[in-house]
C-alpha positions as CSV (number, residue, x, y, z in Angstrom):
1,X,40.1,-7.4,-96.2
2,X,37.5,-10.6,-96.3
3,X,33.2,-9.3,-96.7
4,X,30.7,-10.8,-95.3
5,X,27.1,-10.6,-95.9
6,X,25.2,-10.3,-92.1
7,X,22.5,-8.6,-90.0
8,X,23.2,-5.6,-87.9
9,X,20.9,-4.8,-85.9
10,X,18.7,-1.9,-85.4
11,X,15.4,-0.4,-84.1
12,X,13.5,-0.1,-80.0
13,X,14.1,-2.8,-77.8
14,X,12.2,-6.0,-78.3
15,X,11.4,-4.6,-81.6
16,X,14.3,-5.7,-83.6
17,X,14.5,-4.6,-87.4
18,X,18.1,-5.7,-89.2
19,X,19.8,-3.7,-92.3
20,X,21.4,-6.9,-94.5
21,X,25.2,-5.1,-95.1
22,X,28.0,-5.7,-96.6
23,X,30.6,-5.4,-93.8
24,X,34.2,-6.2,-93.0
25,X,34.5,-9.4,-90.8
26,X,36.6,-7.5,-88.3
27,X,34.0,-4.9,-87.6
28,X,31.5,-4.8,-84.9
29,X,28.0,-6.5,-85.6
30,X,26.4,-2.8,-85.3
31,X,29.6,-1.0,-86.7
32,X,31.0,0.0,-89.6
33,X,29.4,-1.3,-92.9
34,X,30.6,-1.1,-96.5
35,X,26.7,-0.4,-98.2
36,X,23.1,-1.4,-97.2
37,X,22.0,-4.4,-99.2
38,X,18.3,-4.8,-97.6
39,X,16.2,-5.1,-94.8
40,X,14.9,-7.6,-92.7
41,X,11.8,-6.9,-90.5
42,X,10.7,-10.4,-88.7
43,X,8.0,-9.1,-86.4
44,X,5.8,-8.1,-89.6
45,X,3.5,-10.9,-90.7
46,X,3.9,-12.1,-92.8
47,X,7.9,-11.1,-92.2
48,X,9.2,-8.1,-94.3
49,X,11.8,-8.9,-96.6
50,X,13.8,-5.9,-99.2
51,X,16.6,-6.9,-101.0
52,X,18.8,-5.2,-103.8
53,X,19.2,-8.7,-106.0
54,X,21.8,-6.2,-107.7
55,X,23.9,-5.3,-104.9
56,X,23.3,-8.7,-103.5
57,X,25.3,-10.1,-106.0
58,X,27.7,-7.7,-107.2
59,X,29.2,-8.7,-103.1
60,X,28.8,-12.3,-103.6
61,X,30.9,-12.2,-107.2
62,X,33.8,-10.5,-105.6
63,X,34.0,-12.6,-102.9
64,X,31.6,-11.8,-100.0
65,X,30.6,-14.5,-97.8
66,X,26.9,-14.7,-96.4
67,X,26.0,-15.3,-92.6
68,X,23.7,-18.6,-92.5
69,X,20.6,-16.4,-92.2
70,X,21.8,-14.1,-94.7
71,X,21.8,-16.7,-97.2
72,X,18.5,-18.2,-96.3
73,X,17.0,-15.1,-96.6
74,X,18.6,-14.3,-100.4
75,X,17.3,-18.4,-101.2
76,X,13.9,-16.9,-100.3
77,X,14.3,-13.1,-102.3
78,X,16.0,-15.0,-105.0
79,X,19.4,-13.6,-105.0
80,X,20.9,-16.4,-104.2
81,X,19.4,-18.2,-107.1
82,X,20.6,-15.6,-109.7
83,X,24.2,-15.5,-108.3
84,X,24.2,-19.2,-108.8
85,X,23.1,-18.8,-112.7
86,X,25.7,-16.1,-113.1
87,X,28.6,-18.3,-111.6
88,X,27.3,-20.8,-113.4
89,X,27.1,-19.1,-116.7
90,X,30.6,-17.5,-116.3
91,X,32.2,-20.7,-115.7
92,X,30.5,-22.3,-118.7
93,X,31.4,-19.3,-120.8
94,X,35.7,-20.3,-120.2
């Protein structure tokens, strides 16, 4: 079973709000999710951004593969940055 990190979408019509899950790439965008990482609301200004850093990478150390957005959006919570000094520090640690 191969993870990805994406946006599913949810909320009124023209009035998008997105739940950042962990989901199976087989499963619909909407569908079935594995756990709720964070939320992404873009019509707040400035735009509302709530990540788990913990959650966020726990998925991308077992393997989990962020959407584009998704992973611009953990560059700018800072997730991404942490997963990066854990990988590195694991690696260094061999």
């Amino acid at each position: 079973m191969s993870v990805k990190l994406r946006l599913a979408r949810v909320g009124k019509t023209k009035q998008p709000h997105y739940r950042i899950v962990a989901a199976d790439t087989r499963s619909a965008r909407d569908g079935r999710f594995l756990e709720i990482v964070g939320n992404y609301h873009p019509l707040v200004e400035p735009s509302g951004l709530v990540v788990d850093n913990a959650k966020a990478v726990k998925w991308l150390r077992q393997g989990a593969l962020p959407s584009e957005r998704v992973k611009k959006l953990l560059q700018i919570c800072g997730a991404w940055a942490e997963f990066e000094a854990s990988k590195a520090s694991s690696a260094a640690s061999k």
